[in-house]
PANUKOL-390653 format. One record per residue: residue in three letters; y, z, x of N, C-alpha, C in turn. Coordinates in Angstrom, 1 decimal. Example, Ala and Ser with C-alpha at 12.3 -4.5 7.8 and 13.67 -1.06 7.14 Angstrom:
BEGIN
+-----+--------+--------+--------+--------+--------+--------+--------+--------+--------+
!   r !   n.yy !   n.zz !   n.xx !  ca.yy !  ca.zz !  ca.xx !   c.yy !   c.zz !   c.xx !
+-----+--------+--------+--------+--------+--------+--------+--------+--------+--------+
! ALA !   -5.7 !    7.8 !   13.2 !   -4.5 !    7.8 !   12.3 !   -3.3 !    7.8 !   13.2 !
! SER !   -2.2 !    7.1 !   12.8 !   -1.1 !    7.1 !   13.7 !    0.0 !    7.9 !   12.9 !
+-----+--------+--------+--------+--------+--------+--------+--------+--------+--------+
END
This chain:
BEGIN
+-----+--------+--------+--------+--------+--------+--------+--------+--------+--------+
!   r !   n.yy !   n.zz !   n.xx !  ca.yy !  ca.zz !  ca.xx !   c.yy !   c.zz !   c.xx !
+-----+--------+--------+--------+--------+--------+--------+--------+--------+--------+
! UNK !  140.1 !   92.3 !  122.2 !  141.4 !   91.6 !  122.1 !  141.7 !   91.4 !  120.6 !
! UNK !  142.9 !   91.8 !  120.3 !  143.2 !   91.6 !  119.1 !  143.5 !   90.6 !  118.2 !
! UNK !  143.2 !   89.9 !  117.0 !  143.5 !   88.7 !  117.0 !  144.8 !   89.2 !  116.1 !
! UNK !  145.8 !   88.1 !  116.0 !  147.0 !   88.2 !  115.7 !  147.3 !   88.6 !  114.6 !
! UNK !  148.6 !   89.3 !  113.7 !  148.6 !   90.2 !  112.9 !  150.2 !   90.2 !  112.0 !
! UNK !  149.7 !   90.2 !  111.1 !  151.0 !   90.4 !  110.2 !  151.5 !   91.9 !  110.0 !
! UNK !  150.9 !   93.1 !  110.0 !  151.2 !   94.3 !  109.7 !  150.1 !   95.5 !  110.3 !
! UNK !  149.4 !   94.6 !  110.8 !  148.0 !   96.0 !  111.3 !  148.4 !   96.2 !  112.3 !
! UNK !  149.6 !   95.3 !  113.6 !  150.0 !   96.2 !  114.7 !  150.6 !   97.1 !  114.5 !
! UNK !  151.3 !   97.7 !  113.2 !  151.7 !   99.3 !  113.3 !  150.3 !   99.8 !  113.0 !
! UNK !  149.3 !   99.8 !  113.3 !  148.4 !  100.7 !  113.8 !  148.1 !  101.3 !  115.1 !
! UNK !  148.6 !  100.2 !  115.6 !  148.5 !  100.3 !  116.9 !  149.8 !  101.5 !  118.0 !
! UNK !  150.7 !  101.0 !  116.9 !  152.3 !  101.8 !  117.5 !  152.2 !  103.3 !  117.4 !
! UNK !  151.2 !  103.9 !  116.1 !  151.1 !  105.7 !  116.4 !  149.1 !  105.7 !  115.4 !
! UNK !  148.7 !  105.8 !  116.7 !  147.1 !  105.8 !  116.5 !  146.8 !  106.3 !  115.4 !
! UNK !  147.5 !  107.6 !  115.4 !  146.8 !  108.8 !  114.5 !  147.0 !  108.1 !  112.8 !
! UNK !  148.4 !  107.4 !  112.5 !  148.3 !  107.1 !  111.3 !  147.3 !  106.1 !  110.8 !
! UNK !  146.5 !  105.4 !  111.4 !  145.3 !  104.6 !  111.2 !  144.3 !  105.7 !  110.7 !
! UNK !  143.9 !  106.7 !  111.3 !  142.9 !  107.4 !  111.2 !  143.4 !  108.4 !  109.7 !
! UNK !  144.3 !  109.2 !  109.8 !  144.9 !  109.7 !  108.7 !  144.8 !  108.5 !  107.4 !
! UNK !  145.1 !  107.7 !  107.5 !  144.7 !  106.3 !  106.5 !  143.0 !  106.0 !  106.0 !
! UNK !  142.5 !  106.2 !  107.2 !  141.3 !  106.0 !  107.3 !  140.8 !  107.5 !  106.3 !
! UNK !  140.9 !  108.2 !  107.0 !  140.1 !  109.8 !  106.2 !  140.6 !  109.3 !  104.2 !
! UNK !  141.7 !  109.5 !  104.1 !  142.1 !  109.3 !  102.7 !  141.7 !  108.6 !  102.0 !
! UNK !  141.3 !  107.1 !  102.6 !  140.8 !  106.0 !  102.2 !  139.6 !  106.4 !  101.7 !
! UNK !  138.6 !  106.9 !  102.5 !  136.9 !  107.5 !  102.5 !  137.1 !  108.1 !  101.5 !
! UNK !  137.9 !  109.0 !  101.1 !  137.8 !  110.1 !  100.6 !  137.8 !  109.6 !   99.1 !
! UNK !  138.8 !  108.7 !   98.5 !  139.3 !  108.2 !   97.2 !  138.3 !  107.4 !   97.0 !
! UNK !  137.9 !  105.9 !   98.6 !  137.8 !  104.5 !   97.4 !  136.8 !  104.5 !   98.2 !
! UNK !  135.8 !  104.5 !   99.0 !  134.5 !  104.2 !  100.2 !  134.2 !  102.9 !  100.2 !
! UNK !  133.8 !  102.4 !   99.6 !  132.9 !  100.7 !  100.2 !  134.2 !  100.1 !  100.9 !
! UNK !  135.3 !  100.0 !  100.3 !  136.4 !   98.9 !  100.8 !  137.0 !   99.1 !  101.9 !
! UNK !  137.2 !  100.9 !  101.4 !  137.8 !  101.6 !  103.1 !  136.9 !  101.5 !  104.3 !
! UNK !  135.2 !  101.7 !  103.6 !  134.7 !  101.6 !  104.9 !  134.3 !  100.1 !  105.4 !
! UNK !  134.1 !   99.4 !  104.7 !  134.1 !   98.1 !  105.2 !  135.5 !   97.6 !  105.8 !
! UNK !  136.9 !   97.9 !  106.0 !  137.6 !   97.8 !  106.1 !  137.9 !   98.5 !  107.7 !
! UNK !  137.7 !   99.4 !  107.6 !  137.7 !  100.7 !  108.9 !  136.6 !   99.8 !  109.7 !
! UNK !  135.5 !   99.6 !  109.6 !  134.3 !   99.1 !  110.6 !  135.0 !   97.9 !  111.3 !
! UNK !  135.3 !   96.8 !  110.0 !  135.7 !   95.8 !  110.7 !  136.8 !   96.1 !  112.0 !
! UNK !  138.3 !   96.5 !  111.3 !  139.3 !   97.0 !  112.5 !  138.5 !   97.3 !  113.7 !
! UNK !  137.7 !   98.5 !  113.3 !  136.9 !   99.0 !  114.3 !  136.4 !   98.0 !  116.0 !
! UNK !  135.3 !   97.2 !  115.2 !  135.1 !   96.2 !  115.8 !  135.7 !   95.2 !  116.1 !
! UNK !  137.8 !   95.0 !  115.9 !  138.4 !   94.2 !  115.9 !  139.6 !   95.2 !  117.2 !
! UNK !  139.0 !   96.6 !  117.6 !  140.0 !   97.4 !  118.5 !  140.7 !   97.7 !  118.0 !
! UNK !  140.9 !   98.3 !  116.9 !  142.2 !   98.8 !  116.9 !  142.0 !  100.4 !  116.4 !
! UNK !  140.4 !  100.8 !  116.5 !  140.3 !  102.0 !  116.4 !  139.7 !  102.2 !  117.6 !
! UNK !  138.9 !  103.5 !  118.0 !  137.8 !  103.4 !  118.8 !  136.8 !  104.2 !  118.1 !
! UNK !  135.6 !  103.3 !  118.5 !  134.3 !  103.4 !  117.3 !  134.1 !  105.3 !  116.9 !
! UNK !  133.4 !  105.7 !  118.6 !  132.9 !  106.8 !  118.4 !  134.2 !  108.1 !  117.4 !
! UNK !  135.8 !  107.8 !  117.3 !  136.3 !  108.6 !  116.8 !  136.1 !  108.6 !  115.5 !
! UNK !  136.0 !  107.0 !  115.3 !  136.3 !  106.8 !  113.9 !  134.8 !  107.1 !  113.0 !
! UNK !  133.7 !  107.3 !  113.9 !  132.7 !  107.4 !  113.2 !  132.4 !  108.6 !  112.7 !
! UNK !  133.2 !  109.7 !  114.1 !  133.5 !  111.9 !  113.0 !  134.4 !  111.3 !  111.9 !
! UNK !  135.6 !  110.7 !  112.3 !  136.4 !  110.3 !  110.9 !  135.8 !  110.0 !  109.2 !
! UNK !  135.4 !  109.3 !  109.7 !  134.3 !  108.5 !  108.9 !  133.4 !  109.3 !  108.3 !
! UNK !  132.7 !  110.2 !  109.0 !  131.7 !  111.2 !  108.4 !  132.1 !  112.5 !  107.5 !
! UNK !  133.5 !  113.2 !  108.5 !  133.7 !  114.0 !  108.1 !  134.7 !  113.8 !  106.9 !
! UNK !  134.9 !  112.6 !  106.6 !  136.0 !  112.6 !  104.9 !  135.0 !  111.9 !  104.3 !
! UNK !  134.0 !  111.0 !  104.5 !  132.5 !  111.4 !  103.4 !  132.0 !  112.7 !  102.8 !
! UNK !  131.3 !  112.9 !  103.5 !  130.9 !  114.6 !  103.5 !  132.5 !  115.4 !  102.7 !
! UNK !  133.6 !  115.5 !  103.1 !  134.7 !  116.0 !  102.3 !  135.0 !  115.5 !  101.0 !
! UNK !  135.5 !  114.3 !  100.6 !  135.2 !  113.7 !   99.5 !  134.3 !  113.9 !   98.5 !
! UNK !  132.7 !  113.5 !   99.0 !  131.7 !  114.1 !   98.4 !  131.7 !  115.6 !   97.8 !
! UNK !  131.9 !  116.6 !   98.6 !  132.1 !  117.9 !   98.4 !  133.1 !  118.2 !   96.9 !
! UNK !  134.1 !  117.9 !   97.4 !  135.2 !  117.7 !   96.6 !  134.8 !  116.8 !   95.4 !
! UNK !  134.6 !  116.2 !   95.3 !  134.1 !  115.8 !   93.8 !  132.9 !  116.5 !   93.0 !
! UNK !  132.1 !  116.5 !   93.8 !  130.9 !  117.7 !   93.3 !  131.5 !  119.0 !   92.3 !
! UNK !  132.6 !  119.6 !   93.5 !  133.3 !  121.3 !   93.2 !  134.2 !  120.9 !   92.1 !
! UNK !  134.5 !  119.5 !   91.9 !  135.5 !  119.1 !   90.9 !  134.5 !  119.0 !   89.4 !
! UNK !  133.7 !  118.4 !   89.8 !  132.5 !  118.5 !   88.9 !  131.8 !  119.6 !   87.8 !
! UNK !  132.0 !  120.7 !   89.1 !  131.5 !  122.4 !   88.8 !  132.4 !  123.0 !   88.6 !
! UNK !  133.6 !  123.0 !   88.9 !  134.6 !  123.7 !   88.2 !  135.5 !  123.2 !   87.4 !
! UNK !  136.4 !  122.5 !   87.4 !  137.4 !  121.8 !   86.4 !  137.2 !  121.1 !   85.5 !
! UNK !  136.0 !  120.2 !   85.3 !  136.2 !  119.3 !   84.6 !  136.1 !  119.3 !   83.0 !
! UNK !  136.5 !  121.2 !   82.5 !  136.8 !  121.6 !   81.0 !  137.9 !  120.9 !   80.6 !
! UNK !  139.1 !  121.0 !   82.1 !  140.0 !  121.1 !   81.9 !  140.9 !  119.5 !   81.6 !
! UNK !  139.8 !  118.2 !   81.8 !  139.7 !  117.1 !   81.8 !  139.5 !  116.0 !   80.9 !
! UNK !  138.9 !  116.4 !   79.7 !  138.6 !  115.4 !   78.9 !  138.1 !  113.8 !   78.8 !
! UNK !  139.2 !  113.5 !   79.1 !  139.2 !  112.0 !   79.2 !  138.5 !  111.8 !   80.1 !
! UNK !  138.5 !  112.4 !   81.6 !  137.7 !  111.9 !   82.8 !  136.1 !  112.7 !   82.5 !
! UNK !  136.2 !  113.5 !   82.2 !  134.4 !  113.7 !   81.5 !  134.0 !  112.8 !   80.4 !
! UNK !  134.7 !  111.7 !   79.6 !  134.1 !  111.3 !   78.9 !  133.8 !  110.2 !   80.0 !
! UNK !  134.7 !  109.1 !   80.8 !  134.4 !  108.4 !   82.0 !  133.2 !  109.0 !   82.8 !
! UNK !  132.8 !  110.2 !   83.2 !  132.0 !  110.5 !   83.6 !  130.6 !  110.0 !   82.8 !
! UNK !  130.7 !  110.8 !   82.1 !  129.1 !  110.7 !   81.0 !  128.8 !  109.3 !   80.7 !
! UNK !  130.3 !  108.2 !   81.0 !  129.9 !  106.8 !   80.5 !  129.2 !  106.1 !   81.7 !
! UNK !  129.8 !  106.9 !   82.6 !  128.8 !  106.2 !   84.0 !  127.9 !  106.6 !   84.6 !
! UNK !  127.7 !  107.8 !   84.4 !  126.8 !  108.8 !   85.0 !  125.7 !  109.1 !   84.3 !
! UNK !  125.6 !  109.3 !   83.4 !  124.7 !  109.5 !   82.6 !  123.6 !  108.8 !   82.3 !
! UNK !  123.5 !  107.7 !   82.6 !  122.2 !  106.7 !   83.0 !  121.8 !  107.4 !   84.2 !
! UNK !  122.1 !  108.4 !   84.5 !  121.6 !  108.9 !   86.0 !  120.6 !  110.3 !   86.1 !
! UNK !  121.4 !  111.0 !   85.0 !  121.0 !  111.7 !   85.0 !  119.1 !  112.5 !   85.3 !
! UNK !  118.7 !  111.5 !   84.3 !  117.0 !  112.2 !   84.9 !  116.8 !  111.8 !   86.1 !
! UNK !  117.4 !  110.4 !   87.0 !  116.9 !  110.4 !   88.3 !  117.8 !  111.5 !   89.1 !
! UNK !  118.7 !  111.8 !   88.8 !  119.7 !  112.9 !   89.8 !  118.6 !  114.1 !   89.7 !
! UNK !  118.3 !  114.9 !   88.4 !  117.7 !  115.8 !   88.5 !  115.6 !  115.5 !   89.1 !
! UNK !  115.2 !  114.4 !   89.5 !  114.0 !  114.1 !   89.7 !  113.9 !  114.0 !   91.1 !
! UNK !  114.8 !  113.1 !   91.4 !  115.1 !  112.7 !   92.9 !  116.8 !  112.4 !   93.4 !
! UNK !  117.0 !  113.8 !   93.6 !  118.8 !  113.5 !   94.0 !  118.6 !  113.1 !   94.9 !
! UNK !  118.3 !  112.7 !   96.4 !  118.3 !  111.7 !   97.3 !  118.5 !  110.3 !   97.1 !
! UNK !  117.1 !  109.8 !   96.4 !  117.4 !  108.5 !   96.2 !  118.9 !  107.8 !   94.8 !
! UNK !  119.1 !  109.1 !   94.0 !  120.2 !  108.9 !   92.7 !  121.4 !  108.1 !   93.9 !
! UNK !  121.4 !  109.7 !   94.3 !  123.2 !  109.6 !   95.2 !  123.3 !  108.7 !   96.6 !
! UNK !  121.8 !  108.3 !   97.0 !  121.7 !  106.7 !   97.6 !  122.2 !  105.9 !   97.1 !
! UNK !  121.5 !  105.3 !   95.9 !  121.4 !  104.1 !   95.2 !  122.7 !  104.0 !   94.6 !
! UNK !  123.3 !  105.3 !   93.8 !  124.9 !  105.6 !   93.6 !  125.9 !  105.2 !   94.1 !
! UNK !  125.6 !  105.3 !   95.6 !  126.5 !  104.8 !   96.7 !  126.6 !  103.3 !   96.8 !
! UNK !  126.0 !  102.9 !   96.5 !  125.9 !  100.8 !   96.7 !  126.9 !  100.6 !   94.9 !
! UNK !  126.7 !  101.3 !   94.1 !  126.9 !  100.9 !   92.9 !  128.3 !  101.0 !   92.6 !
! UNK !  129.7 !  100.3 !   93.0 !  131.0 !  100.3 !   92.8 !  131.2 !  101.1 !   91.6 !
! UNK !  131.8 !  102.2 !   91.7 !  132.5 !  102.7 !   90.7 !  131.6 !  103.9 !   90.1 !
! UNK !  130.2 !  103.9 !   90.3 !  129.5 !  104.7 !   89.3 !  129.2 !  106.2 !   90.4 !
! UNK !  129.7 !  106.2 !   91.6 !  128.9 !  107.1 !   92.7 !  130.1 !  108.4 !   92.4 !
! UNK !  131.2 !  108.7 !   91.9 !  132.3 !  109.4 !   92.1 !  131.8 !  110.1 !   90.7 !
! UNK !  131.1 !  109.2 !   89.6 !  131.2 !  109.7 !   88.6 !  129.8 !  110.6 !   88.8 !
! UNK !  128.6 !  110.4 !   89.6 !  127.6 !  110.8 !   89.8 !  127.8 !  112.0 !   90.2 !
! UNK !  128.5 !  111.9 !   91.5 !  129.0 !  113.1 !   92.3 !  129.4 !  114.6 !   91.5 !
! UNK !  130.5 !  113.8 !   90.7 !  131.0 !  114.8 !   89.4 !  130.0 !  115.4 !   88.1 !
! UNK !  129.1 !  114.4 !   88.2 !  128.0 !  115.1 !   87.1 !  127.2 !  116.2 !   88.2 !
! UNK !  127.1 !  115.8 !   89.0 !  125.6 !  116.5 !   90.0 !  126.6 !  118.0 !   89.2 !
! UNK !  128.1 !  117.8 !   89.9 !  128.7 !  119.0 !   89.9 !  128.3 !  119.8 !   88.5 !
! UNK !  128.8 !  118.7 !   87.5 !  128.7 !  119.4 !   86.2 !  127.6 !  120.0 !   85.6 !
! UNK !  126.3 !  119.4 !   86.1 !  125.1 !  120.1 !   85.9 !  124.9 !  121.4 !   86.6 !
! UNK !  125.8 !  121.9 !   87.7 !  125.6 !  123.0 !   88.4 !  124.2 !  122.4 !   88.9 !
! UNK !  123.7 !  121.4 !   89.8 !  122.9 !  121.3 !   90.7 !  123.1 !  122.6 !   92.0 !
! UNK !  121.8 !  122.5 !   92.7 !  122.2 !  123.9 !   93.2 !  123.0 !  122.9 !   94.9 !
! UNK !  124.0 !  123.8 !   95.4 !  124.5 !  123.3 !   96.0 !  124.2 !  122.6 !   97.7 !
! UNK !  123.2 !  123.4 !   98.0 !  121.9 !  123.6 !   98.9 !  121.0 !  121.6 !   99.1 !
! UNK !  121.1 !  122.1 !   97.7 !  119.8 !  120.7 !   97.7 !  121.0 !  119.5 !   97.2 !
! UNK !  122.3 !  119.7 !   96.8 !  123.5 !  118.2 !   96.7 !  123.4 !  117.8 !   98.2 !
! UNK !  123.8 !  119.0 !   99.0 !  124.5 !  118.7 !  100.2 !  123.3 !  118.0 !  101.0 !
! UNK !  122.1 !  118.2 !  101.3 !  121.2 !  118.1 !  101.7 !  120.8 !  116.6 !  101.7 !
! UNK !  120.5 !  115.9 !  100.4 !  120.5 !  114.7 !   99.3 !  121.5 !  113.9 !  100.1 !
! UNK !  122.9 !  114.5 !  100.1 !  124.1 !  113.8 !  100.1 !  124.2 !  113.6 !  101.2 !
! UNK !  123.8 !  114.0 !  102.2 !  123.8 !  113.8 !  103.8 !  123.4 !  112.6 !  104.3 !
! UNK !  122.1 !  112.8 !  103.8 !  120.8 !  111.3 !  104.0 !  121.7 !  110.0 !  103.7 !
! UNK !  121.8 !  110.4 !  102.5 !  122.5 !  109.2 !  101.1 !  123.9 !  108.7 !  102.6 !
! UNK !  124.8 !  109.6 !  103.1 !  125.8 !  109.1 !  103.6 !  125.2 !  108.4 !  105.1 !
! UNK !  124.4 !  109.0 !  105.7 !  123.9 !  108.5 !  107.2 !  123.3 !  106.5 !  106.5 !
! UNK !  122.7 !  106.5 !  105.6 !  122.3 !  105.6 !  105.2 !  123.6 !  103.8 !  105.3 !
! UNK !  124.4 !  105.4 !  104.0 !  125.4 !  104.1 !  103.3 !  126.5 !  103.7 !  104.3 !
! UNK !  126.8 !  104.7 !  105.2 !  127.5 !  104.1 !  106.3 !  126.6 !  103.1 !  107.2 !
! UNK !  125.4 !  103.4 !  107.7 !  124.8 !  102.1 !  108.2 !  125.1 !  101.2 !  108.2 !
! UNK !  124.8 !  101.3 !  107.0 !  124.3 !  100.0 !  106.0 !  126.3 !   98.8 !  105.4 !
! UNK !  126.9 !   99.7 !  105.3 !  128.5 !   99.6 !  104.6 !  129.1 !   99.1 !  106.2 !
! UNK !  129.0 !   99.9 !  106.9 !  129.7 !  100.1 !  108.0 !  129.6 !   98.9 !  109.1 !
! UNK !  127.7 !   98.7 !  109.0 !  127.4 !   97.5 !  109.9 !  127.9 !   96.2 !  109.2 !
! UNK !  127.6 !   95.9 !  108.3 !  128.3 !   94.8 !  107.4 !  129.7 !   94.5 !  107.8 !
! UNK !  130.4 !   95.7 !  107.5 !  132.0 !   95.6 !  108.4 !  131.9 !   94.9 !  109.4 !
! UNK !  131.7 !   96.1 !  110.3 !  131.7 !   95.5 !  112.0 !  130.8 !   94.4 !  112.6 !
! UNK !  129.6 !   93.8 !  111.8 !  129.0 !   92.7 !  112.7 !  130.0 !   91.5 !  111.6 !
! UNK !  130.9 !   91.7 !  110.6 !  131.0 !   90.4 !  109.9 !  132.7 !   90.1 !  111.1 !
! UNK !  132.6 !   91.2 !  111.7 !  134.2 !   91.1 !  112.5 !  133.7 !   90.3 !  113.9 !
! UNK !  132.5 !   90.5 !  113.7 !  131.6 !   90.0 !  114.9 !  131.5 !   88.8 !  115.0 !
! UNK !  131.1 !   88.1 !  113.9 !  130.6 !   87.0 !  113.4 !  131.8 !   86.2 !  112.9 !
! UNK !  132.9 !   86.2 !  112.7 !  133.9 !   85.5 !  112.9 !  134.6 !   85.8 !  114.2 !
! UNK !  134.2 !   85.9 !  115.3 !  134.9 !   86.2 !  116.5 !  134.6 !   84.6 !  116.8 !
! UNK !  133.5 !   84.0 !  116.3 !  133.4 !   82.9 !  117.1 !  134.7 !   81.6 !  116.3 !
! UNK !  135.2 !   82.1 !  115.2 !  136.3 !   81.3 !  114.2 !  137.9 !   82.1 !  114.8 !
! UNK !  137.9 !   82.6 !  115.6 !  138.9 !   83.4 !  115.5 !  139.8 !   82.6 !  116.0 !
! UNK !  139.7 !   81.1 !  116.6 !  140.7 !   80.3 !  117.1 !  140.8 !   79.2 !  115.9 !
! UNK !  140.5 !   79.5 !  114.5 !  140.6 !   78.6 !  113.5 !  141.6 !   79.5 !  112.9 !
! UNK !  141.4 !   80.9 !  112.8 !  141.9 !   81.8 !  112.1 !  143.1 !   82.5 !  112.8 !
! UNK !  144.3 !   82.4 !  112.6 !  145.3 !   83.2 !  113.1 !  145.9 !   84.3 !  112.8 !
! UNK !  145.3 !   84.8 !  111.6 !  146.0 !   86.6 !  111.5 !  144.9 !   87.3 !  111.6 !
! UNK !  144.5 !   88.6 !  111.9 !  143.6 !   89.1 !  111.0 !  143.3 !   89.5 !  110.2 !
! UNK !  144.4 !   89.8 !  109.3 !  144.1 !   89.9 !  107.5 !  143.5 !   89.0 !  107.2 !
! UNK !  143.5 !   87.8 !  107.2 !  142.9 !   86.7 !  106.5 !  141.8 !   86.8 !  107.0 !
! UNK !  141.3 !   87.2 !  108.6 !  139.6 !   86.9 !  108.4 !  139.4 !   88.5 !  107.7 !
! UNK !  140.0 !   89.5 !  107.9 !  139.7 !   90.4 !  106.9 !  139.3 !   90.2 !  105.5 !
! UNK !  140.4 !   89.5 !  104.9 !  140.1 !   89.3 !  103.3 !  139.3 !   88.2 !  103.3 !
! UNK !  139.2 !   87.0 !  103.9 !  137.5 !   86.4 !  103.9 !  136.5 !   87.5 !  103.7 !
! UNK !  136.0 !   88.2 !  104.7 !  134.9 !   89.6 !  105.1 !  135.2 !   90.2 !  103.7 !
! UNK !  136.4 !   91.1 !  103.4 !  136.4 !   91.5 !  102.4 !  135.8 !   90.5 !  100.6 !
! UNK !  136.2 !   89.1 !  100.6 !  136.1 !   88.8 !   99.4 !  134.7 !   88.8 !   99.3 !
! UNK !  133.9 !   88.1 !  100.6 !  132.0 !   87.8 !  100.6 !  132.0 !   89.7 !  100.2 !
! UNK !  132.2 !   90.5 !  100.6 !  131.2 !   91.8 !  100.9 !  131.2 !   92.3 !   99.0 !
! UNK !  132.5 !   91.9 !   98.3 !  132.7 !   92.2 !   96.9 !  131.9 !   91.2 !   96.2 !
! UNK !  132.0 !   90.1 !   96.4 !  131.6 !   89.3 !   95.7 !  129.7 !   89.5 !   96.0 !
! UNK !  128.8 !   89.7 !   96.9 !  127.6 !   90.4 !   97.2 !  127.4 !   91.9 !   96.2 !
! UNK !  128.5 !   92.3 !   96.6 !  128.2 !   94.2 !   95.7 !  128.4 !   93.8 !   94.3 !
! UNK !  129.0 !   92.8 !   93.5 !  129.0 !   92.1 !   92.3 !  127.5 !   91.8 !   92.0 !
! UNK !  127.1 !   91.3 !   92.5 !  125.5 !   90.6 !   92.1 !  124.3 !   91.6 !   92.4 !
! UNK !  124.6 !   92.5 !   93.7 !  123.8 !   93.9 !   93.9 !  123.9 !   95.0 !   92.5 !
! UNK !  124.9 !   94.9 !   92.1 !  125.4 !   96.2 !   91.2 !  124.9 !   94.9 !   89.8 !
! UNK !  125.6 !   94.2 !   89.3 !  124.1 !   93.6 !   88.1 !  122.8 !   93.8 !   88.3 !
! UNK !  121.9 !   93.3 !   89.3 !  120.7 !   93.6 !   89.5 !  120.3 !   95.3 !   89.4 !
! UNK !  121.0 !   95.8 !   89.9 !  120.4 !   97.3 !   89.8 !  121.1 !   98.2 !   88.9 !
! UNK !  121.8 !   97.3 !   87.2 !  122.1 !   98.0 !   86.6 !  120.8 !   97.1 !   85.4 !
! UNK !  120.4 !   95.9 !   85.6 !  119.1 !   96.0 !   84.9 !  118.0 !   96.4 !   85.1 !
! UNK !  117.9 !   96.9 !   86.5 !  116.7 !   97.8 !   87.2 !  116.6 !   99.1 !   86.5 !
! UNK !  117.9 !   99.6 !   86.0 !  118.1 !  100.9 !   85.6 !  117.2 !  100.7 !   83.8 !
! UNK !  117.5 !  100.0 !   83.4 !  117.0 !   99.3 !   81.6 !  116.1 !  100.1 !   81.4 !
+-----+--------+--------+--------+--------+--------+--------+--------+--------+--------+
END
């Protein structure tokens, strides 16, 4: 049942634009989109098992695509290779040591995983062992992103008669899950030192 809504019942009026929203979201911004997509999820207005190929396959696309953006264009870039090298580059010996756990750990870290992605590219990692890495890293970070979504839609089901839209218990869920990756991403940028 759906709790009440200022604007997410046009998701409901043509399915497909939810999921179209959903893919693009994955693809550009991931923690917010997917913590955003789980909760809905868990809130009906998607259905799990589609949204979860959705979900996979504009990870895995996204990813791809920034890597290829990585290895081929980014001569043509400047300004975003210096952005790159400012975020990435603390990564580098773990990318080339252990890409699995880099492009894991990358993944929790707001902002620094898109720039990773683009270095793996820029180093010409071989493509075999990104995708490989990158797979694990995504089965993981959706778990882990995705369960947080949907049990925190869970866990205010029992507020849901305090709470009357569902954006507002969304942007509750949403502010805790930022305000947590705030203090995760300090800690594991002194871990890095």
């Amino acid at each position: 049942m759906h709790l009440h809504s200022l604007f997410l019942h046009y998701l409901t009026i043509w399915k497909p634009l939810g999921y179209i929203l959903a893919f693009f979201g994955m693809v550009f911004e991931g923690d917010g989109a997917l913590f955003t997509i789980a909760f809905l999820t868990a809130e009906g207005f998607f259905d799990a098992g589609d949204m979860l190929i959705v979900v996979f396959l504009s990870v895995i696309f996204g990813d791809m695509l920034w890597y290829f953006v990585g290895r081929n264009y980014m001569v043509f870039f400047p300004r975003i290779t210096r952005w790159v090298d400012r975020f990435a580059k603390p990564f580098d010996r773990h990318l080339l040591r252990n890409p699995t756990r880099t492009l894991l750990f990358t993944k929790f870290v707001y902002g620094a995983h898109h720039a990773v992605l683009i270095r793996a590219g820029m180093s010409k990692m071989d493509f075999r062992k990104f995708i490989k890495s990158d797979l694990i890293s995504i089965v993981v970070w959706v778990a882990v992103i995705g369960g947080l979504g949907y049990f925190s839609s869970v866990s205010l089901a029992y507020e849901k008669k305090y709470l009357r839209y569902a954006e507002i218990s969304l942007l509750i869920a949403l502010v805790l899950f930022f305000v947590a990756e705030h203090y995760i991403k300090k800690f594991s940028q002194k871990e890095l030192r």
